[in-house]
LOMAR-516232 format. One record per residue (C-alpha): x, y, z; residue number from 0; residue in one letter. Coordinates in steps of 0.5 Angstrom, whole numbers. Layout:
+-------+-------+-------+-----+-----+
!     X !     Y !     Z !   n ! res !
+-------+-------+-------+-----+-----+
!     X !     Y !     Z ! NUM !   A !
...
+-------+-------+-------+-----+-----+
This chain:
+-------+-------+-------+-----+-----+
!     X !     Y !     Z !   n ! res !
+-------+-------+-------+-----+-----+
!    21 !   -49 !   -97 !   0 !   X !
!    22 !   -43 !   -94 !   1 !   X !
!    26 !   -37 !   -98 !   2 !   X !
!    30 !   -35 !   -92 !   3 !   X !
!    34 !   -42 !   -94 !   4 !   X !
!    35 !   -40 !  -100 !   5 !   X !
!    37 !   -32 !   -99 !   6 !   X !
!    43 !   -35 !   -93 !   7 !   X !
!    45 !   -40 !   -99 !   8 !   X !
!    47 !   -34 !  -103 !   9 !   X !
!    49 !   -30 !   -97 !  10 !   X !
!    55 !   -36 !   -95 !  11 !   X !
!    56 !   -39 !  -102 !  12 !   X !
!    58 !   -30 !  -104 !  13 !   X !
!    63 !   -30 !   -98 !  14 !   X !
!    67 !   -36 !   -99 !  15 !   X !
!    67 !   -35 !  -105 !  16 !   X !
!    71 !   -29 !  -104 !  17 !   X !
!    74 !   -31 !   -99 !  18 !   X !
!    77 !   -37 !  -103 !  19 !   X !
!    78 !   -33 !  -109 !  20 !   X !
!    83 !   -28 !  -104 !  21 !   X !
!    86 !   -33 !  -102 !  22 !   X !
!    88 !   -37 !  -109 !  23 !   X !
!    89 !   -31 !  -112 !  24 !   X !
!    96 !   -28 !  -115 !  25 !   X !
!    99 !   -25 !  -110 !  26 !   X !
!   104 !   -20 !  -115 !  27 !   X !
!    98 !   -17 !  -116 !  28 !   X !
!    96 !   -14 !  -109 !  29 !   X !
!   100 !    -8 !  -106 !  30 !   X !
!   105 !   -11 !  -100 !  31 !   X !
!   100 !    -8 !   -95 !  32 !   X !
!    94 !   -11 !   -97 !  33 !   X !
!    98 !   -18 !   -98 !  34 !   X !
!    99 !   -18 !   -90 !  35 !   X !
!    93 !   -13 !   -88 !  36 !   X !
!    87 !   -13 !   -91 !  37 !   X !
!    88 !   -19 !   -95 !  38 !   X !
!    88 !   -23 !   -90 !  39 !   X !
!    82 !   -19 !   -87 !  40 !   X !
!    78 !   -19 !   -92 !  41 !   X !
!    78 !   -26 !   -92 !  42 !   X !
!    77 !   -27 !   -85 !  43 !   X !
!    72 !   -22 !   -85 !  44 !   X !
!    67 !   -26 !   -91 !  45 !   X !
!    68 !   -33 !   -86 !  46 !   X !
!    66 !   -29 !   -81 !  47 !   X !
!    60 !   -27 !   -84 !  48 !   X !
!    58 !   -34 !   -87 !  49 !   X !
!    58 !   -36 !   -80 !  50 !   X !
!    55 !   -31 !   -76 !  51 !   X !
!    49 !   -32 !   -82 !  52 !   X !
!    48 !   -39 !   -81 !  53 !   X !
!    49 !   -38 !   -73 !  54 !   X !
!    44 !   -32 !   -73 !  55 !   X !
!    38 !   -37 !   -77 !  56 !   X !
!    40 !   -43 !   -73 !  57 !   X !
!    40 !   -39 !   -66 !  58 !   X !
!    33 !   -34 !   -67 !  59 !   X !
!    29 !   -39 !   -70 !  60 !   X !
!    23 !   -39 !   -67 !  61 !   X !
!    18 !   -45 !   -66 !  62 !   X !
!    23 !   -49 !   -72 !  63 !   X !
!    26 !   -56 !   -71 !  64 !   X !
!    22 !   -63 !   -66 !  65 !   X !
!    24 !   -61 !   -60 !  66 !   X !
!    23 !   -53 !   -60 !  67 !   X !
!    18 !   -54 !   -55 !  68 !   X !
!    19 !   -58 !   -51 !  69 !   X !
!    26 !   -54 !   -49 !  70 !   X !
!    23 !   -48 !   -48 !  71 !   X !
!    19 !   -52 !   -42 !  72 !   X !
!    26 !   -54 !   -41 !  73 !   X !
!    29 !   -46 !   -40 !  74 !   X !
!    23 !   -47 !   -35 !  75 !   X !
!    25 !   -52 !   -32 !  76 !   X !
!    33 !   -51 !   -31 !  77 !   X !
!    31 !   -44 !   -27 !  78 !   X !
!    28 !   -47 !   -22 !  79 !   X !
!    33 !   -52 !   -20 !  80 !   X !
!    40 !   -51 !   -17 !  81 !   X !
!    47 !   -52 !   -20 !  82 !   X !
!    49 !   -59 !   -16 !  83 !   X !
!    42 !   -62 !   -18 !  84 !   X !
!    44 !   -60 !   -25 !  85 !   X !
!    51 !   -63 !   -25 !  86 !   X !
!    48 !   -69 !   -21 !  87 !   X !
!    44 !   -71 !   -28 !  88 !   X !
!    48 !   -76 !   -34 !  89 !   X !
!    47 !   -70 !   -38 !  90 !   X !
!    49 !   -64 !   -35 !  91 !   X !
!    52 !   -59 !   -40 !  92 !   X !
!    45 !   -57 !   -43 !  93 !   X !
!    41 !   -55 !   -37 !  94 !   X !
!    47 !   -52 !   -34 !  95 !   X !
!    48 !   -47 !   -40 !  96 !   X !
!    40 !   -46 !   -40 !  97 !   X !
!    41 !   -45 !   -32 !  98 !   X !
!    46 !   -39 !   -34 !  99 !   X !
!    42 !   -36 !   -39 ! 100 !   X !
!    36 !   -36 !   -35 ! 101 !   X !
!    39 !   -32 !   -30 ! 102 !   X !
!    43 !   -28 !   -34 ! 103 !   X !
!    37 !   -26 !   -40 ! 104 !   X !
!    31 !   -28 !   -35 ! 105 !   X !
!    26 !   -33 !   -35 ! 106 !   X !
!    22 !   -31 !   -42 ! 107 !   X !
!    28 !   -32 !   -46 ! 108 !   X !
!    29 !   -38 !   -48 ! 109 !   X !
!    31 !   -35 !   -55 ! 110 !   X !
!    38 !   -34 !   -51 ! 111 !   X !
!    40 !   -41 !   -49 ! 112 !   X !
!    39 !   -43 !   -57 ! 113 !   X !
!    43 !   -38 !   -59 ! 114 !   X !
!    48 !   -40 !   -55 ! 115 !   X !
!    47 !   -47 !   -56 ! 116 !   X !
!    48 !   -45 !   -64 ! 117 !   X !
!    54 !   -41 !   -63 ! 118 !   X !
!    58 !   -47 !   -59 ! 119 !   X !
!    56 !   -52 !   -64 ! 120 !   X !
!    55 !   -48 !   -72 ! 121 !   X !
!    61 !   -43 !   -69 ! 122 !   X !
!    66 !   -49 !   -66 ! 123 !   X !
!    64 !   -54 !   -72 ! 124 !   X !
!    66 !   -48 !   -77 ! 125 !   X !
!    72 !   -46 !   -73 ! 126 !   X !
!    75 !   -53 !   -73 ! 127 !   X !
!    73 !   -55 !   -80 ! 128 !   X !
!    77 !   -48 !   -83 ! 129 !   X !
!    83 !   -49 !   -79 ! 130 !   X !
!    84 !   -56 !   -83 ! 131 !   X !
!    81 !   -54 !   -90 ! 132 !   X !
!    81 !   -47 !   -94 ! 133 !   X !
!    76 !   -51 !   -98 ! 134 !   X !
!    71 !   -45 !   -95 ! 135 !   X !
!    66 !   -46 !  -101 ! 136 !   X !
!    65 !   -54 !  -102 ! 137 !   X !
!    65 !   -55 !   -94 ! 138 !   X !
!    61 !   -50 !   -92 ! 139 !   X !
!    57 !   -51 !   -97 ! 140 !   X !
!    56 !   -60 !   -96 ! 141 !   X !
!    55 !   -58 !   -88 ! 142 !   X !
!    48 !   -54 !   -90 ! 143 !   X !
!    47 !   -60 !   -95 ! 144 !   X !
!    49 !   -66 !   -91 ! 145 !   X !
!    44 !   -64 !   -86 ! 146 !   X !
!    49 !   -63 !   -80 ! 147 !   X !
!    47 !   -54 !   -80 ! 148 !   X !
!    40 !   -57 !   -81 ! 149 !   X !
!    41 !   -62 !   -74 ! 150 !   X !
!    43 !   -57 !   -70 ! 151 !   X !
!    35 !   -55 !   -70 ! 152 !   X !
!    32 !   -62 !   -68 ! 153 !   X !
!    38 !   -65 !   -63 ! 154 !   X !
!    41 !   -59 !   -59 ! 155 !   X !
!    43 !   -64 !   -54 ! 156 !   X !
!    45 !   -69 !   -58 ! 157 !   X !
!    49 !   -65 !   -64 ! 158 !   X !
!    53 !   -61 !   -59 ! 159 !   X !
!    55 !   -68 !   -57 ! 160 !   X !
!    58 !   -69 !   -64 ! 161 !   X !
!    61 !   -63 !   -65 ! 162 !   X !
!    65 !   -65 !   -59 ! 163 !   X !
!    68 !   -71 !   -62 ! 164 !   X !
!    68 !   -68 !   -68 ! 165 !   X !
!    74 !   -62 !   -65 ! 166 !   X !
!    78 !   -68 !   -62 ! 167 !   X !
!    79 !   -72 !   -68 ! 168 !   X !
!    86 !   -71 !   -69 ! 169 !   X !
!    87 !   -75 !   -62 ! 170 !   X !
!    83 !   -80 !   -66 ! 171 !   X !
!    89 !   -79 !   -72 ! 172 !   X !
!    95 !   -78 !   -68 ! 173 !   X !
!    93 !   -84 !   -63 ! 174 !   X !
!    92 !   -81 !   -56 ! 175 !   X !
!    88 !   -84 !   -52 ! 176 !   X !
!    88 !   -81 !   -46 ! 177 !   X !
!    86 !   -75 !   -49 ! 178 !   X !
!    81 !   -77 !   -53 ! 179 !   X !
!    77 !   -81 !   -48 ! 180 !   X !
!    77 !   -75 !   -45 ! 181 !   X !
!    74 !   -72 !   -50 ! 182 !   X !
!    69 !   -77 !   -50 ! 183 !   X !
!    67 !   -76 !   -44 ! 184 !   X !
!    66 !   -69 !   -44 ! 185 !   X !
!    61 !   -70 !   -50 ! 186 !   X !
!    57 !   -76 !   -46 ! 187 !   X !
!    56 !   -70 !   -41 ! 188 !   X !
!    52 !   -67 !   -47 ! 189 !   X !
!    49 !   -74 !   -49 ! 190 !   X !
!    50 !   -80 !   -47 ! 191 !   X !
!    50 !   -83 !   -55 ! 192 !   X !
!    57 !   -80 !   -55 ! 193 !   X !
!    59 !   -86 !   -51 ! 194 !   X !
!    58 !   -91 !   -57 ! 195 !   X !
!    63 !   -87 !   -61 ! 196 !   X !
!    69 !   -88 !   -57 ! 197 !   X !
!    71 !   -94 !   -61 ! 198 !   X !
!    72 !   -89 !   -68 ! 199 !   X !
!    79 !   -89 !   -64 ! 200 !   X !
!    79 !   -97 !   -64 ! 201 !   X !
!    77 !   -97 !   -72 ! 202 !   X !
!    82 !   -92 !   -75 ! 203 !   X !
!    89 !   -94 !   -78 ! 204 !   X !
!    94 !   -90 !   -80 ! 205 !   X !
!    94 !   -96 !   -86 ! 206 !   X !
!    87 !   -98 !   -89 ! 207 !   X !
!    86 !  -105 !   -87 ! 208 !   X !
!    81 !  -109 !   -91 ! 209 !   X !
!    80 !  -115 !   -84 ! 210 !   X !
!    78 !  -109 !   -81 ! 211 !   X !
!    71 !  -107 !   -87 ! 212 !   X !
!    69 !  -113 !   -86 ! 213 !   X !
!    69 !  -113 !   -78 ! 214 !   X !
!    66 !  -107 !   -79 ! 215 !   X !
!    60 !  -110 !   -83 ! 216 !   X !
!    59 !  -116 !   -79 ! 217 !   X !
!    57 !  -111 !   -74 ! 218 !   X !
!    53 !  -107 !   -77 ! 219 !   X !
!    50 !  -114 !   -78 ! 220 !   X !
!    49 !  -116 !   -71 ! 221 !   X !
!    47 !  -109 !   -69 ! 222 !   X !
!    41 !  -109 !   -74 ! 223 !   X !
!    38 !  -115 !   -71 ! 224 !   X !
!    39 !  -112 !   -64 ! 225 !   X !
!    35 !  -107 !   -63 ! 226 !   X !
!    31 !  -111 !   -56 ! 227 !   X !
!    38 !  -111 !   -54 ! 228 !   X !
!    39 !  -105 !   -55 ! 229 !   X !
!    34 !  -102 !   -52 ! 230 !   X !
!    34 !  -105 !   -46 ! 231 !   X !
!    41 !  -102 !   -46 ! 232 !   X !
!    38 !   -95 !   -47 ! 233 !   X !
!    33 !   -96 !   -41 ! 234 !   X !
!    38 !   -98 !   -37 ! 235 !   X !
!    42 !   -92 !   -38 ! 236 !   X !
!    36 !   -88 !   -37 ! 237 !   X !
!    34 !   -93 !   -31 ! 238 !   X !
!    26 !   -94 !   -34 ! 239 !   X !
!    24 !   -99 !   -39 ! 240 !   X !
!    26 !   -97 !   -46 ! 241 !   X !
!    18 !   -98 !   -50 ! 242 !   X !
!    18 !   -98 !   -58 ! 243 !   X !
!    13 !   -92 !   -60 ! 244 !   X !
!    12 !   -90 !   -68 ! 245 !   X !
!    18 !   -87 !   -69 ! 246 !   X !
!    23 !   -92 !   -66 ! 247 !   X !
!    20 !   -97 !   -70 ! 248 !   X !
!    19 !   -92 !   -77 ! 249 !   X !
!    24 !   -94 !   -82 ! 250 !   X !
!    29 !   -89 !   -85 ! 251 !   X !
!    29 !   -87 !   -92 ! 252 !   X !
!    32 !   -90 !   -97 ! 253 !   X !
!    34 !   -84 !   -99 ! 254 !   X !
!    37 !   -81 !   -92 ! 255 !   X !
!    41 !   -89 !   -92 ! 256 !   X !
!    44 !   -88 !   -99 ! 257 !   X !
!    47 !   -81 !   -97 ! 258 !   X !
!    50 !   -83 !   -92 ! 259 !   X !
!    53 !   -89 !   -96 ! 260 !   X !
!    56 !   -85 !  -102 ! 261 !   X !
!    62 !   -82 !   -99 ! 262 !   X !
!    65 !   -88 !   -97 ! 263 !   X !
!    64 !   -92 !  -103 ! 264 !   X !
!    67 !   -85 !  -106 ! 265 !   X !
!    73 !   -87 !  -102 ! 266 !   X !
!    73 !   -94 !  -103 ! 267 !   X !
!    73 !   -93 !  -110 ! 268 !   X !
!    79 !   -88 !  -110 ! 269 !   X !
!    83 !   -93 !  -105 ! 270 !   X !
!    82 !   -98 !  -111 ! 271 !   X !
!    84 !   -92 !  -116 ! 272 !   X !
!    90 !   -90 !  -112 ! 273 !   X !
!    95 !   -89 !  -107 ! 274 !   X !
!    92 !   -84 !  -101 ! 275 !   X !
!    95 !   -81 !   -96 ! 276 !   X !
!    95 !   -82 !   -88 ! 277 !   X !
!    89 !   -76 !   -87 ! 278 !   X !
!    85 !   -79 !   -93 ! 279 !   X !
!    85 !   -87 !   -90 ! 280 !   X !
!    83 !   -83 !   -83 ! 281 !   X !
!    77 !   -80 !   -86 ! 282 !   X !
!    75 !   -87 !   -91 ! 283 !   X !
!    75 !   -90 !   -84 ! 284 !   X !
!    70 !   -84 !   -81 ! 285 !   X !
!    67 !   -85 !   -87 ! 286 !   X !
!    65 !   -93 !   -86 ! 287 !   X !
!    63 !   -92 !   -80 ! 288 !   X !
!    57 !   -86 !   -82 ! 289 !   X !
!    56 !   -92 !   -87 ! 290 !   X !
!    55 !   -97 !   -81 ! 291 !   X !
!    52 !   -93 !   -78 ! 292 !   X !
!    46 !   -91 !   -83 ! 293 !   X !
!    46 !   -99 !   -85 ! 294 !   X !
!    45 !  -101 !   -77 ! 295 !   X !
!    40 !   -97 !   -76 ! 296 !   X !
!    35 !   -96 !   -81 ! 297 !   X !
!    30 !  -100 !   -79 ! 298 !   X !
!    29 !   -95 !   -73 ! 299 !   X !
!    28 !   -87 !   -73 ! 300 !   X !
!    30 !   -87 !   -66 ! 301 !   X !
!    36 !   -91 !   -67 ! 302 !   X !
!    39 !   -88 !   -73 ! 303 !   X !
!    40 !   -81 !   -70 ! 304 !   X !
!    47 !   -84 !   -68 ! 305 !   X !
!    49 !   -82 !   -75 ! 306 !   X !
!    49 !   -76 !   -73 ! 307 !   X !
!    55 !   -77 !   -71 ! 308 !   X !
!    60 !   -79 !   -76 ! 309 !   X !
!    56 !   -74 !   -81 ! 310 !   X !
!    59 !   -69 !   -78 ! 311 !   X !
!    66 !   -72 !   -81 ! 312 !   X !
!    63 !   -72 !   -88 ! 313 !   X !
!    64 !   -64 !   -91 ! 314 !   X !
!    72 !   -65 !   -89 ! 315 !   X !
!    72 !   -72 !   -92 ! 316 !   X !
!    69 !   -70 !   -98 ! 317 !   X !
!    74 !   -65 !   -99 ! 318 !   X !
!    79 !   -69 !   -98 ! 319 !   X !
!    78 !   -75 !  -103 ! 320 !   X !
!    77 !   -69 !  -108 ! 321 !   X !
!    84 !   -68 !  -108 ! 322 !   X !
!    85 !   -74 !  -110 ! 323 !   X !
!    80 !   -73 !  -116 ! 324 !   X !
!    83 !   -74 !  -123 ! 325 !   X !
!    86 !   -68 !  -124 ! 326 !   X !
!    81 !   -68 !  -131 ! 327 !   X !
!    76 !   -69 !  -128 ! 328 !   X !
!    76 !   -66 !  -121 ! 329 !   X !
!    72 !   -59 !  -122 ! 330 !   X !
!    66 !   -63 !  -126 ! 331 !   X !
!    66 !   -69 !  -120 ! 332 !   X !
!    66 !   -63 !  -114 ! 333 !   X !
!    61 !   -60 !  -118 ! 334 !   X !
!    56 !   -66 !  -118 ! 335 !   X !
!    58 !   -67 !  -112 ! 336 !   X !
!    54 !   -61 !  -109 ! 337 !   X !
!    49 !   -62 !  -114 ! 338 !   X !
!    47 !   -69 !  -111 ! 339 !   X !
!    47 !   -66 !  -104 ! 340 !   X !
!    43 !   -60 !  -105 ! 341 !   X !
!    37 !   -64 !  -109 ! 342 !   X !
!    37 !   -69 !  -102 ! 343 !   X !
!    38 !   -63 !   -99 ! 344 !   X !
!    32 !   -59 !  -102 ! 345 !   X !
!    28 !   -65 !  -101 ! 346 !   X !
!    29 !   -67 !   -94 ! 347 !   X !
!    28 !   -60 !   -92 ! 348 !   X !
!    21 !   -59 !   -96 ! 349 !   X !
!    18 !   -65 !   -94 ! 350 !   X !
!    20 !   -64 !   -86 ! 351 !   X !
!    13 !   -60 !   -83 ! 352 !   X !
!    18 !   -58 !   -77 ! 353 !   X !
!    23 !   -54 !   -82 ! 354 !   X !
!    21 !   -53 !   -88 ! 355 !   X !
!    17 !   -46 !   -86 ! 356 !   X !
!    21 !   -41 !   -82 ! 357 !   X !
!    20 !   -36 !   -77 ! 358 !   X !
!    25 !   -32 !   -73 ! 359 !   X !
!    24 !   -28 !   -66 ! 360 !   X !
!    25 !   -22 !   -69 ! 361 !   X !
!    17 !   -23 !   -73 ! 362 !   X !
!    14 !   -22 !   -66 ! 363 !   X !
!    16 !   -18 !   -60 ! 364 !   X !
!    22 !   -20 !   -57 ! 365 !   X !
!    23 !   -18 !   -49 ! 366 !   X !
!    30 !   -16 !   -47 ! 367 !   X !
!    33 !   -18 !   -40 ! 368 !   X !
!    32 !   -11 !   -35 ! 369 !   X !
!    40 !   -10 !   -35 ! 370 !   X !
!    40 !    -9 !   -42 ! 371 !   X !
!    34 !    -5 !   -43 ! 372 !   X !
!    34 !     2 !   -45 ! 373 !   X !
!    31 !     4 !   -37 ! 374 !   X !
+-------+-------+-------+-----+-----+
């Protein structure tokens, strides 16, 4: 793996770190001026810094992830045709913001549509995800290790779909349809995946309901024996004939399918443990339907990307269920917690040919647009 990984690793875990630490400490100990002012911007500057790190590696990598290459024939693509050609496709977001950085950056540039793309999905993820939790350590740490930072590299289109859904889950809790749908449908204009999650709404409960786990189940059944169906649905979709090739019908680790399992049997086992709150039955409900989904669809690669889009709940689950972690035992449990995900995540990334050797724009010549030349 390469060590540019390992080196951002130090980085965020330092300044959330600090971040966390300032935020916890005993305020008699700081003056009433660095309470209000620089308390205050010293934590808001290390968050900054973490997420500006994993924004920069993410969006000036260079030949890292599946599908660089063909979206660097993309930029080509979306600076050759006109906005109304663009917005009269299913997928319009991604081309329209390659269509802008194209005229704005130049036709060489490509790196400034990744960036840009790395700055909508990382930065708003990050955004979101600090305004309900100030767990800044363990999340962002679990959002490195779930692999949902690393998805950004291989599914651009798709993972800026999920961090859409993943900004309007409060209308999934606070029951507003409308609005939610609306949410949906901004983020099928990313990818049309997203369409299948507008049934998270159907699925959450303000109470945990076990009729509901076992309807849950039986679909994921029905679905694991559908995957015709559900390519035919895909091709229709897409008006073609959807054709099964190697990776559709490669199966998913086991390793990838137990990860995605673990945080909702966490959550079960805390349900039969104790009584949880209205927030933690909202993301148990998250947390079996990524189960689900990872069952469902671990007989195809292809297919099993849909994950990725109740994965993104998981950082905030996990730091939610851990408040109701015996008080005894809750340090030792976050602990082995990061501990598993690393090593998954460490081996995921080392055996992925696409990510594990990094390289960035800044190894080579980088061409800047003529409007901010030094000429």
């Amino acid at each position: 793996m390469a060590p540019t990984y390992f080196i951002l690793l130090i980085f965020v875990f330092v300044n959330c770190y600090i971040a966390r630490s300032v935020l916890l400490a005993d305020s008699r100990r700081f003056s009433t001026k660095f309470n209000y002012v620089y308390r205050k911007k010293l934590i808001y500057g290390c968050i900054f810094l973490s997420s500006a790190a994993l924004i920069c590696i993410s969006g000036f990598r260079d030949y890292v992830g599946t599908d660089f290459r063909s979206y660097i024939a993309l930029y080509e693509i979306y600076g050759q045709v006109s906005f109304l050609r663009i917005f009269r496709n299913s997928e319009p977001i991604v081309p329209a913001i390659g269509k802008l950085c194209h005229i704005f950056f130049g036709p060489t540039n490509y790196q400034s549509m990744f960036f840009t793309l790395a700055v909508l999905t990382i930065g708003l993820y990050l955004v979101s995800t600090y305004r309900e939790s100030n767990d800044y350590v363990f999340v962002t740490l679990l959002f490195i290790f779930v692999g949902c930072w690393h998805g950004t590299f291989n599914g651009v289109r798709q993972y800026l779909g999920c961090t859409v859904i993943f900004l309007g889950r409060r209308y999934i809790f606070e029951r507003k349809f409308k609005q939610y749908l609306a949410v949906v449908i901004i983020a099928y204009l990313c990818h049309q995946s997203a369409l299948v999650f507008l049934g998270l709404y159907f699925l959450a409960r303000p109470k945990f309901s076990y009729s509901m786990l076992f309807l849950v189940i039986l679909v994921s059944v029905v679905l694991s024996l559908s995957y015709n169906y559900i390519g035919d649905v895909i091709g229709w979709l897409h008006d073609t004939e959807f054709e099964f090739n190697e990776y559709s019908r490669a199966k998913v680790s086991l390793q990838r399918v137990a990860v995605g399992c673990c945080p909702a049997l966490l959550g079960l086992w805390l349900l039969r443990q104790k009584q949880l709150n209205k927030v933690q039955i909202f993301y148990l409900y998250m947390m079996i339907a990524n189960a689900a989904t990872r069952l469902a669809m671990s007989g195809s690669a292809y297919f099993s990307r849909l994950g990725a889009y109740p994965g993104t709940f998981i950082p905030l689950a996990m730091s939610c269920f851990s408040d109701a972690f015996p008080v005894k035992y809750k340090k030792t449990m976050r602990l082995a917690i990061l501990i598993l995900y690393f090593g998954y995540w460490t081996y995921d990334v080392t055996h992925s040919h696409t990510l594990s050797d990094y390289h960035w724009i800044f190894e080579y010549e980088f061409e800047y647009p003529s409007w901010l030349s030094a000429e």
